[in-house]
C-alpha positions as CSV (number, residue, x, y, z in Angstrom):
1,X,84.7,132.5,159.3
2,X,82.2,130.7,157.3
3,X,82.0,133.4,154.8
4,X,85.7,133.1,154.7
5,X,85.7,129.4,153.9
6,X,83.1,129.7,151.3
7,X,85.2,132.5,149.6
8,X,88.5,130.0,149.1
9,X,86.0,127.2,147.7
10,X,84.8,129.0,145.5
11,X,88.1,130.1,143.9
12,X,89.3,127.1,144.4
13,X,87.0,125.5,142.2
14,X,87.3,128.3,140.0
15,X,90.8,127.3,139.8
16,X,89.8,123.5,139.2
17,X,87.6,124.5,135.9
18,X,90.2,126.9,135.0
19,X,93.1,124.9,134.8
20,X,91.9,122.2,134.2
21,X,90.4,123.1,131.1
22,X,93.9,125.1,130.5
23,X,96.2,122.2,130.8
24,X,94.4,119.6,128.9
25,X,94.0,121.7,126.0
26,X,97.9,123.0,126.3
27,X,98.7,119.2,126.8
28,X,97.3,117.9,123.8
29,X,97.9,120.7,121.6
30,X,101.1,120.9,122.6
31,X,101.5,117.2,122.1
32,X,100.2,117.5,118.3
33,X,102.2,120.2,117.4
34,X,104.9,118.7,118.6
35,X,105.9,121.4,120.8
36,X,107.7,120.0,124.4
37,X,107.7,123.8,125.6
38,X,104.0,124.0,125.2
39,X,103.5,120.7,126.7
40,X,105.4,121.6,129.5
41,X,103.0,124.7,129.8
42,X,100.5,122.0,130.2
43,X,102.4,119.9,133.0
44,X,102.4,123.3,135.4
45,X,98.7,123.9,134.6
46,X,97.8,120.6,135.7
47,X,100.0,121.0,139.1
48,X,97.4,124.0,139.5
49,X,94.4,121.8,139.2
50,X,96.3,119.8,142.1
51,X,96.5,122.5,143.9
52,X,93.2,124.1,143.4
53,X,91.9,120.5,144.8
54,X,94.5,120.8,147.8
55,X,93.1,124.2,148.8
56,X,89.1,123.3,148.3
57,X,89.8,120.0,150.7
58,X,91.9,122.5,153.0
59,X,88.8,124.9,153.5
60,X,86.8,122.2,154.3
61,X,89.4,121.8,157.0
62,X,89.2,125.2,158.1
63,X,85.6,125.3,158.8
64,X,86.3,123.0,161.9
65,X,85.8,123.9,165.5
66,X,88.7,124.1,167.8
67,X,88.7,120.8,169.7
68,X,90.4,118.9,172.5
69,X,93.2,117.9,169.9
70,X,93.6,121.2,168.5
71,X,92.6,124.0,170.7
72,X,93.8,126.7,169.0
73,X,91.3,125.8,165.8
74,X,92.9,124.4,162.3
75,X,94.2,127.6,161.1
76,X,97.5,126.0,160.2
77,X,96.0,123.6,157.6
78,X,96.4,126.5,155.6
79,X,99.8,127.0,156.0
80,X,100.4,123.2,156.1
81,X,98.3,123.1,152.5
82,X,101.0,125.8,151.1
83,X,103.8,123.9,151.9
84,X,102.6,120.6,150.3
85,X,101.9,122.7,147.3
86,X,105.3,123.5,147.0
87,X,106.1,120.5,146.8
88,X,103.8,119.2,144.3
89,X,105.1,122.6,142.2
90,X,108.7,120.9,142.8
91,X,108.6,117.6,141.6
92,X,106.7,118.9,138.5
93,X,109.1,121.4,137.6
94,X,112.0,118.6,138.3
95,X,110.1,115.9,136.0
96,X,110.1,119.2,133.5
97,X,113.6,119.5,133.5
98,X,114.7,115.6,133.9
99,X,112.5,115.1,130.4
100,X,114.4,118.2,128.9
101,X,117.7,117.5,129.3
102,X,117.3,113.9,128.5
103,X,115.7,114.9,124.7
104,X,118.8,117.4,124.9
105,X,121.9,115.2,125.4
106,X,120.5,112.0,123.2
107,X,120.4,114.3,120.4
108,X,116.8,113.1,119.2
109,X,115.8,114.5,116.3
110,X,114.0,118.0,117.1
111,X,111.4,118.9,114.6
112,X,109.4,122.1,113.9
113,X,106.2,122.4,115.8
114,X,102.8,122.7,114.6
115,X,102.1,127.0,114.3
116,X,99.2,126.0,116.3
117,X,101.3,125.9,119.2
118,X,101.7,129.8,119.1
119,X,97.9,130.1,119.6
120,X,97.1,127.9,122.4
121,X,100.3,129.5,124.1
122,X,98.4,133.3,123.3
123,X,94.9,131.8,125.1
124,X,97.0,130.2,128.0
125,X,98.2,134.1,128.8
126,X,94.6,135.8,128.5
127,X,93.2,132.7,131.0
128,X,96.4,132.9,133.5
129,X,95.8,136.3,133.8
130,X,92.3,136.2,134.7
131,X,93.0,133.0,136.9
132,X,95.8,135.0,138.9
133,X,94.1,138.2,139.7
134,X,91.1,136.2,141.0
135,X,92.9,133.9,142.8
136,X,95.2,136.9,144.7
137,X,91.9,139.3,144.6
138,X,90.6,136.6,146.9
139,X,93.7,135.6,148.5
140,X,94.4,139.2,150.2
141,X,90.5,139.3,150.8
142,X,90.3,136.4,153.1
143,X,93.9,136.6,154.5
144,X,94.3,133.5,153.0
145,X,98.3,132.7,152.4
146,X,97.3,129.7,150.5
147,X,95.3,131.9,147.8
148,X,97.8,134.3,147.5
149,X,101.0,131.5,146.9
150,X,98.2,130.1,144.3
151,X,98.0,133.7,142.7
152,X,101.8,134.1,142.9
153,X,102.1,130.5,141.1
154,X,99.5,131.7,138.4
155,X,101.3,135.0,137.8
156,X,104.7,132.7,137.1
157,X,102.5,131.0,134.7
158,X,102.1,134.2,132.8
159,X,105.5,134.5,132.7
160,X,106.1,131.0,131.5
161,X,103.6,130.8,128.8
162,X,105.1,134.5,127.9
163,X,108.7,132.9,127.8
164,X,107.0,129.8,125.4
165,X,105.4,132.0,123.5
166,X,108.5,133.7,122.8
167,X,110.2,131.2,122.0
168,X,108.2,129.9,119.9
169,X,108.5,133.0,117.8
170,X,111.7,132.5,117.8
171,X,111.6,129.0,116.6
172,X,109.6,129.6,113.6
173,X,111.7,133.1,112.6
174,X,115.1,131.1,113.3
175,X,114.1,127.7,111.6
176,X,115.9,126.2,114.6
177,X,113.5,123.7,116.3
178,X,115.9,122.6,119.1
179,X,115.1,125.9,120.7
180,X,111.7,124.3,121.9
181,X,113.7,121.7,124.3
182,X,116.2,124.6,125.8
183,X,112.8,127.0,126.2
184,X,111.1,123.8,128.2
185,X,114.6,123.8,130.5
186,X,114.2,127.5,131.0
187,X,110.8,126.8,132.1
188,X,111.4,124.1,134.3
189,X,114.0,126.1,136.1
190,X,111.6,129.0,136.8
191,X,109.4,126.3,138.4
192,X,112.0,124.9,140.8
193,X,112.8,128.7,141.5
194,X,108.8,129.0,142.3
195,X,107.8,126.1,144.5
196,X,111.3,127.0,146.8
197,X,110.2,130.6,147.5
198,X,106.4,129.2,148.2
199,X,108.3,126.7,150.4
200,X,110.2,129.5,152.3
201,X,107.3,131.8,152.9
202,X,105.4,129.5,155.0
203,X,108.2,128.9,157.7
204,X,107.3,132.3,159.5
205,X,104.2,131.3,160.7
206,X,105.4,127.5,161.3
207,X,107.8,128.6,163.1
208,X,105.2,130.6,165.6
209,X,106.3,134.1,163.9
210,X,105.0,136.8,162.1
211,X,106.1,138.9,159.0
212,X,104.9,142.0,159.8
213,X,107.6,142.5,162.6
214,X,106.0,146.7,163.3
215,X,103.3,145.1,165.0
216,X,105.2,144.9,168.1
217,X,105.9,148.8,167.9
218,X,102.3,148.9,167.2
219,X,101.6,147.0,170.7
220,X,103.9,149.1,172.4
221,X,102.2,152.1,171.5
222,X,98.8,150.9,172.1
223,X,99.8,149.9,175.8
224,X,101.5,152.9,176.7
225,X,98.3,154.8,176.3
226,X,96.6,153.0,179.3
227,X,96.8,154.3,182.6
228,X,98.2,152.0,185.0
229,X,100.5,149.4,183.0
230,X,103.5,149.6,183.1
231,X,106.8,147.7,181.9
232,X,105.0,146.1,179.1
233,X,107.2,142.5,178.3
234,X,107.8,139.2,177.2
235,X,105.9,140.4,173.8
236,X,104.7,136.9,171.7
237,X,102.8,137.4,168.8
238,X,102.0,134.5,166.4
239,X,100.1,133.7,163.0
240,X,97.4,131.4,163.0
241,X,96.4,131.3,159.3
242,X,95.2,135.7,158.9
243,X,94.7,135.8,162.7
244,X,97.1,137.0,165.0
245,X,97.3,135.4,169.0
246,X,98.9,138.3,171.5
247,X,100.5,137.4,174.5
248,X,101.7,140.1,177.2
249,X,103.0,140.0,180.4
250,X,102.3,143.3,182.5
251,X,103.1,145.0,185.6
252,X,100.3,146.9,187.6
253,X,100.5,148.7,191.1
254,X,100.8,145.3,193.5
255,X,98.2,147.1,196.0
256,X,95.9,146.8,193.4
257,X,92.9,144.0,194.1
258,X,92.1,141.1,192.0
259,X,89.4,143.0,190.6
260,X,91.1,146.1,190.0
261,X,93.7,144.4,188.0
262,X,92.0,142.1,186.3
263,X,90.1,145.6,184.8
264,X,93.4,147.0,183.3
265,X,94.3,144.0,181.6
266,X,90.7,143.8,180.0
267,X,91.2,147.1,178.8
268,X,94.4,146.2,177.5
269,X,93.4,142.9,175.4
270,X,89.9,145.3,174.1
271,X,92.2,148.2,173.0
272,X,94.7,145.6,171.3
273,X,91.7,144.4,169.2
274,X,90.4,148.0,168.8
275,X,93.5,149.1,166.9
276,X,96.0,146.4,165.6
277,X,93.7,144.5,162.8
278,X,93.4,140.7,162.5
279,X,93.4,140.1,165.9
280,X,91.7,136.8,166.6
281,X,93.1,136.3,170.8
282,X,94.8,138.2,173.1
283,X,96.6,136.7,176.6
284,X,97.4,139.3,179.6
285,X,99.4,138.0,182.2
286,X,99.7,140.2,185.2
287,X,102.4,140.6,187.2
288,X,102.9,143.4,190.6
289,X,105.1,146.3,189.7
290,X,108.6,146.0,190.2
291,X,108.7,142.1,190.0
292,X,111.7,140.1,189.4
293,X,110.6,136.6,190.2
294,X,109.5,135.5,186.5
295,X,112.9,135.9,184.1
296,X,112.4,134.7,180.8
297,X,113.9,134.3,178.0
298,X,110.6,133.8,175.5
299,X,109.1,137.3,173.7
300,X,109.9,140.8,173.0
301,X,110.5,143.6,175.3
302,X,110.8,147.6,174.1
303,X,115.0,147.5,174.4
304,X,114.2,144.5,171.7
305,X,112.8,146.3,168.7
């Protein structure tokens, strides 16, 4: 875990230097070449510098023990983190578009930005690039969900400094300089489109699920290879940041002693982590064969999947 938590501070403050360095220069180019596209290039870098920060204050938050308050460790700040930067991706996109559509319908004057715009678009793509695929290369090695919406988000970037790039081509082959205010609505659009899908990804694991649904098959399969379980149920698998809690309920032989029992659900929970990766606890509940008592709704039998 600690090597874990150094890995997302470290690419988080790779992500601080990075954009941060990206969006002012973007910013104040863009503002001197009078370029509102470019400018609203800037605007999304700096939202990445915001969330670069989230993420390094969120790994500091990782690398806590579980207490009496939160038992099951702090995980979740993760997942928490991702959703506030959803947000954050939101309101910057919305205060992208707002400023847009305003310069659109009072008709202000639109005149033809500096060419210089065109270059600081072309560097914003070559650092975007390399920002993304570290980010994500990082991401999927930690298991951090965080990293790999950051990655996502950086790889939208590409596409929106492509799109401004573009457009600013067009702009100067076209002579029509208005083109610059509908290319910064485009972009703000793709931003609003962005921080909803980060938003949405995160409710699985907030909502105590998982998104790889074939690792109940998975479970199934592992269980049905141990002598002496039988009617594996009430299946409860959950995401705790990369880690995975298992809860099973079981039936063994009810002649069975404490002892004897207790030994087939150990081997259980070991060859649960032995072959299903990322798996951080495992619960056995045991119950005698045959045993009606306990109906619940909660979990995932075998007629389930």
């Amino acid at each position: 875990m600690p090597e874990r938590e150094q890995e997302i501070k470290k690419a988080s403050w790779v992500g601080i230097i990075g954009n941060g360095f990206l969006a002012s220069m973007k910013i104040s180019i863009g503002l001197y070449a009078g370029s509102l596209a470019v400018v609203g290039d800037g605007i999304d870098s700096s939202t990445d510098v915001v969330i670069s920060i989230i993420t390094l204050i969120t790994a500091r938050i990782l690398s806590r023990p579980p207490d009496k308050k939160y038992p099951y460790g702090y995980g979740k700040a993760d997942t928490i983190a991702t959703k506030v930067l959803s947000f954050v991706i939101f309101f910057a996109g919305l205060q992208l578009m707002i400023t847009s559509i305003t310069k659109l319908v009072t008709g202000e004057v639109a005149v033809m930005p500096d060419k210089l715009a065109i270059y600081v678009t072309v560097f914003s793509i070559l650092g975007k690039l390399f920002l993304s695929y570290y980010q994500f290369r990082i991401g999927k090695k930690t298991g951090s969900a965080m990293l790999i919406a950051n990655g996502k988000n950086m790889q939208n970037d590409v596409l929106i400094s492509s799109s401004v790039l573009l457009g600013l081509i067009f702009i100067f082959v076209l002579k029509i300089p208005i083109l610059d205010r509908i290319t910064a609505l485009i972009v703000s659009f793709w931003i609003l489109k962005v921080a909803i899908q980060i938003f949405m990804q995160t409710n699985v694991e907030l909502m105590d699920g998982t998104k790889d649904c074939t690792v109940y098959d998975k479970l199934f399969k592992v269980i049905e290879t141990i002598e002496g379980v039988h009617n594996p149920h009430r299946v409860r698998v959950r995401s705790i940041g990369d880690k995975l809690m298992i809860a099973i309920d079981i039936e063994v032989d009810g002649n069975l002693s404490l002892s004897q029992a207790h030994k087939i659900a150990h081997q259980v929970e070991h060859e649960i982590q032995l072959r299903i990766e990322n798996v951080f606890d495992v619960t056995i509940h045991v119950e005698p064969l045959g045993d009606k008592i306990s109906e619940k709704k909660l979990g995932i039998s075998r007629d389930k999947l």
